[in-house]
C-alpha positions as CSV (number, residue, x, y, z in Angstrom):
1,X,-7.5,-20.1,1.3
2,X,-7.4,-16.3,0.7
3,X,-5.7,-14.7,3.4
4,X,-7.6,-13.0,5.4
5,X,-5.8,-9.6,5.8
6,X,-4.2,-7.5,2.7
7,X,-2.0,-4.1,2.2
8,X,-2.2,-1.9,-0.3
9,X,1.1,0.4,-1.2
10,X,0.3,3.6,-1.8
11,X,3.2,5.9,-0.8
12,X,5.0,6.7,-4.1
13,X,5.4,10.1,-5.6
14,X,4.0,8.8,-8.9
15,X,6.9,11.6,-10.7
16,X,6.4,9.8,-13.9
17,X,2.5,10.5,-14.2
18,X,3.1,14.6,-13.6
19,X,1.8,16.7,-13.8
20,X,-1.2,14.5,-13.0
21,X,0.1,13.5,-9.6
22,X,1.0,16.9,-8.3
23,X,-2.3,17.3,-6.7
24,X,-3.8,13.7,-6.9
25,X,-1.5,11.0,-5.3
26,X,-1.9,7.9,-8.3
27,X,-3.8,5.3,-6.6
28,X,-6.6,8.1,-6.3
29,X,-6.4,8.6,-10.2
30,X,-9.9,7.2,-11.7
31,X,-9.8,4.6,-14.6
32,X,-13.2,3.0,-15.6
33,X,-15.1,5.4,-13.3
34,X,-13.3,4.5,-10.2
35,X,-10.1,5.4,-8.2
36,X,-7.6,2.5,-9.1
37,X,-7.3,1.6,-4.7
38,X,-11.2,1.9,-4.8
39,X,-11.1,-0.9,-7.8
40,X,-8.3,-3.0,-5.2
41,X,-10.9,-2.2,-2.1
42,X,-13.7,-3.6,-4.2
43,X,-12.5,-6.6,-5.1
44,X,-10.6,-7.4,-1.6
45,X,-14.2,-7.0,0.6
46,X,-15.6,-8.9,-2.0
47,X,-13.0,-11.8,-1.6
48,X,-13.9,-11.5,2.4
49,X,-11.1,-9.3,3.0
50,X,-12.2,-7.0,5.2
51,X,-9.0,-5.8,7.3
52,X,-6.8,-3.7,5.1
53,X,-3.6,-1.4,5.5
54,X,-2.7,1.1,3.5
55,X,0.8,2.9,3.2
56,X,0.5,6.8,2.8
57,X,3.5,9.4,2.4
58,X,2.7,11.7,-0.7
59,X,-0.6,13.8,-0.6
60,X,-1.6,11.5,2.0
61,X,-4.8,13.7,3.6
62,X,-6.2,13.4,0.1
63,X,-6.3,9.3,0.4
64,X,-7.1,10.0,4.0
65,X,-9.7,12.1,2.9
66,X,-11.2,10.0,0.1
67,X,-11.2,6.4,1.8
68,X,-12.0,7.5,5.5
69,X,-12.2,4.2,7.9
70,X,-12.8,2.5,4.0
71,X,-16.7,1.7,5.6
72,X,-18.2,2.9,2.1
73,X,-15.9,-0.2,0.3
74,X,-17.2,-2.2,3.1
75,X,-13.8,-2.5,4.8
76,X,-11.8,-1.4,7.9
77,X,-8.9,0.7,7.0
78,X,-5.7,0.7,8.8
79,X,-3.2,4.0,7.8
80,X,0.5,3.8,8.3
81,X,1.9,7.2,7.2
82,X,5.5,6.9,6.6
83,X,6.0,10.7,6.3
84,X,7.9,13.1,3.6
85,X,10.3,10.2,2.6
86,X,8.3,6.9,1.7
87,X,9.6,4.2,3.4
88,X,10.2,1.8,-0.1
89,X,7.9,-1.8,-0.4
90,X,9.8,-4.0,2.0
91,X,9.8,-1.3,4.0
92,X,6.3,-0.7,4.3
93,X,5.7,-3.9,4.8
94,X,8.0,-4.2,7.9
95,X,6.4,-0.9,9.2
96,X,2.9,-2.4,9.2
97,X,4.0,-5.9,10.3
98,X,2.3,-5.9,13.4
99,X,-1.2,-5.3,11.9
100,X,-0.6,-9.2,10.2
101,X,-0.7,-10.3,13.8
102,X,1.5,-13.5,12.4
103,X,-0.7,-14.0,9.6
104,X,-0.4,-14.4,6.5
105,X,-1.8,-11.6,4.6
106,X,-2.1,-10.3,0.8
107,X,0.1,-6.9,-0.4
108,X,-1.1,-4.8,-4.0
109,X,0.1,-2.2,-5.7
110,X,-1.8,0.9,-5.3
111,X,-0.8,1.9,-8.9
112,X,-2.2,-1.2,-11.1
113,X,-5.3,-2.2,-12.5
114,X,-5.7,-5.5,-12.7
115,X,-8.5,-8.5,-12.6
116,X,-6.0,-11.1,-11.4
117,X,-7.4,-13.6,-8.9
118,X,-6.0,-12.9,-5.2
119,X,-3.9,-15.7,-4.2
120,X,-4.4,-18.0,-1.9
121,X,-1.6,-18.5,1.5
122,X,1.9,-19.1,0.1
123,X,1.9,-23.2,1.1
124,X,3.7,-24.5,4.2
125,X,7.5,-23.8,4.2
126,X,7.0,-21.4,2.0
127,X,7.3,-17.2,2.6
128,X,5.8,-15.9,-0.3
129,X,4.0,-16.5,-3.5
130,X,3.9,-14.0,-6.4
131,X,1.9,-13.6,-9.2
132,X,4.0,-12.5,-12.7
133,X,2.3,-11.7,-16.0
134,X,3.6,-11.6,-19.4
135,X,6.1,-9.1,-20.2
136,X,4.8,-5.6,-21.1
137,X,6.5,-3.3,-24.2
138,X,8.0,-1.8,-21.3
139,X,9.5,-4.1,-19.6
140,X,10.9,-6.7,-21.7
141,X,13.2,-8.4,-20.0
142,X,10.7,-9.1,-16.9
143,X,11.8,-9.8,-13.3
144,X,11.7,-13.5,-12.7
145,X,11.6,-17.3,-14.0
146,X,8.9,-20.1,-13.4
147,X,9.9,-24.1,-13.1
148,X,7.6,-26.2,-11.5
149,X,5.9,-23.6,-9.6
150,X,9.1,-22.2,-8.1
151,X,10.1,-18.2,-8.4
152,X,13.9,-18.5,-10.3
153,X,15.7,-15.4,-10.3
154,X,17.9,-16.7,-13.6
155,X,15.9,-18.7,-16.0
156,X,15.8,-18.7,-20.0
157,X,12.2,-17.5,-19.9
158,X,11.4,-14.8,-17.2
159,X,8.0,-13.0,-16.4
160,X,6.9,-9.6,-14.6
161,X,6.2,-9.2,-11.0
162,X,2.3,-7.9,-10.8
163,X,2.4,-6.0,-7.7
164,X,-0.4,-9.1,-6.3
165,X,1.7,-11.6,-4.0
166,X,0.6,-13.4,-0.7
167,X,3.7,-13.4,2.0
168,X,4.4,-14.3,5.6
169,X,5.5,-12.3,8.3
170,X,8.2,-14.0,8.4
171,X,9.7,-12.7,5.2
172,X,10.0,-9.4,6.6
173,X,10.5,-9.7,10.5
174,X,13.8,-9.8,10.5
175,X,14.5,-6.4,8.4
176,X,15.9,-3.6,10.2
177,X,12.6,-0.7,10.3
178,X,13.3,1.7,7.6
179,X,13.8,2.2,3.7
180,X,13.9,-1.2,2.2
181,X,13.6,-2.4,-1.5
182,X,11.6,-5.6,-2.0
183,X,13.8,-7.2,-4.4
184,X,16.7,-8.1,-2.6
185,X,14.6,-9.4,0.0
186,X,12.5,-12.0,-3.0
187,X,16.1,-12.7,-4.4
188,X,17.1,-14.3,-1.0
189,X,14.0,-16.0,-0.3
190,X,13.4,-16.9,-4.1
191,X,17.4,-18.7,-3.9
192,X,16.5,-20.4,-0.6
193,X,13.4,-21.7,-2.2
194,X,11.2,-20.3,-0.3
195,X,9.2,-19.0,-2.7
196,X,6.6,-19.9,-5.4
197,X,4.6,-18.0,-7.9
198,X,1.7,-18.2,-10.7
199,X,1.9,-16.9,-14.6
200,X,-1.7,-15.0,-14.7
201,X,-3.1,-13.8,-18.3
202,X,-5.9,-12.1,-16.4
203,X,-6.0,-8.2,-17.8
204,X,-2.9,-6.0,-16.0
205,X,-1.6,-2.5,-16.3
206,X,0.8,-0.9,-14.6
207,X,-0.4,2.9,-14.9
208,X,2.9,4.2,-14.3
209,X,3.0,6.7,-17.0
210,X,0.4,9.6,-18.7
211,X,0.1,6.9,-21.6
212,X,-1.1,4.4,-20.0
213,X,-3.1,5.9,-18.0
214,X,-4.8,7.4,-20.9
215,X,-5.1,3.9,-22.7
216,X,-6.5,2.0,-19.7
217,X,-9.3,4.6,-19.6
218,X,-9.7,4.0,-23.2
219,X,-10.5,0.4,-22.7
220,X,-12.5,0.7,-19.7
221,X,-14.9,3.4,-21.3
């Protein structure tokens, strides 16, 4: 079962896509014809997911201003502005924690494009469950291993982290509010084997660069 509650980070500075971002925070940037958090907003009401929170710190009146209570995506939006300094992923995630209400609940990037299927509740015992993609030209060496369903922070053949997991409160409760990276937080779950995670070929892009951006367009057009 999809979960029935999802986040969406938005609160980066996007520096590598200036001068774009300067005025435009990226999840507002349009690929296709439509803001890449409009294409997430899309595709989460139409998987029934109709409570969403959304991350804000750079430029955040112009996603305030362009998404509203997210009623035109057919939504209800939840804002939790973190201020001048963003707050990190795990971070965000423990600063919106009590919008889960103890469930479990669904967290995308704000700054990819992607088709991938939402996933369904990590599975009992479990905290998390991620969805990794083949390595991209720019990022060869990906982020984590595969075997038997499990997420393996060492293995001979390792994939990249989407952005598109399903976690548990639990995963996060007990971090201290503040600036946290994600990673550490996977790596201890991941070695206690409390997490599992998918290979999708569904299409991906992380628009985290002027090129990209410009190539993604390209194949939307």
């Amino acid at each position: 079962m999809i979960p029935r509650r999802a986040m969406i980070l938005a609160a980066g500075r996007g520096e590598r896509m200036r001068p774009l971002t300067l005025v435009t925070p990226k999840p507002l940037l349009r690929v296709g014809g439509q803001s890449l958090i409009g294409w997430h907003l899309d595709r989460l009401a139409q998987a029934g997911v109709l409570e969403v929170a959304i991350n804000t710190s750079w430029l955040a009146d112009r996603l305030h201003e362009a998404l509203g209570d997210g009623r035109a995506y057919g939504v209800k939006i939840r804002w939790f502005d973190e201020g001048p300094e963003p707050f990190e992923t795990a971070g965000g995630i423990r600063n919106a924690l009590a919008f889960f209400a103890d469930e479990p609940f669904l967290v995308l990037n704000g700054d990819v494009w992607t088709t991938i299927p939402l996933p369904s509740t990590p599975a009992a015992g479990r905290l998390a469950h991620l969805v990794l993609v083949p390595n991209p030209p720019q990022h060869p060496q990906g982020d984590f291993g595969l075997e038997g369903g499990e997420l393996r922070i060492t293995a001979p053949q390792r994939f990249t982290f989407s952005g598109v997991a399903a976690y548990r409160p639990a995963l996060f409760a007990e971090l201290v509010p503040g600036r946290r990276a994600l990673r550490p937080v996977l790596d201890r779950a991941a070695q206690a084997g409390l997490v599992t995670g998918e290979l999708s070929c569904a299409p991906w892009t992380d628009v985290g660069t002027p090129e990209r951006f410009a190539a993604l367009n390209q194949a939307l057009a």
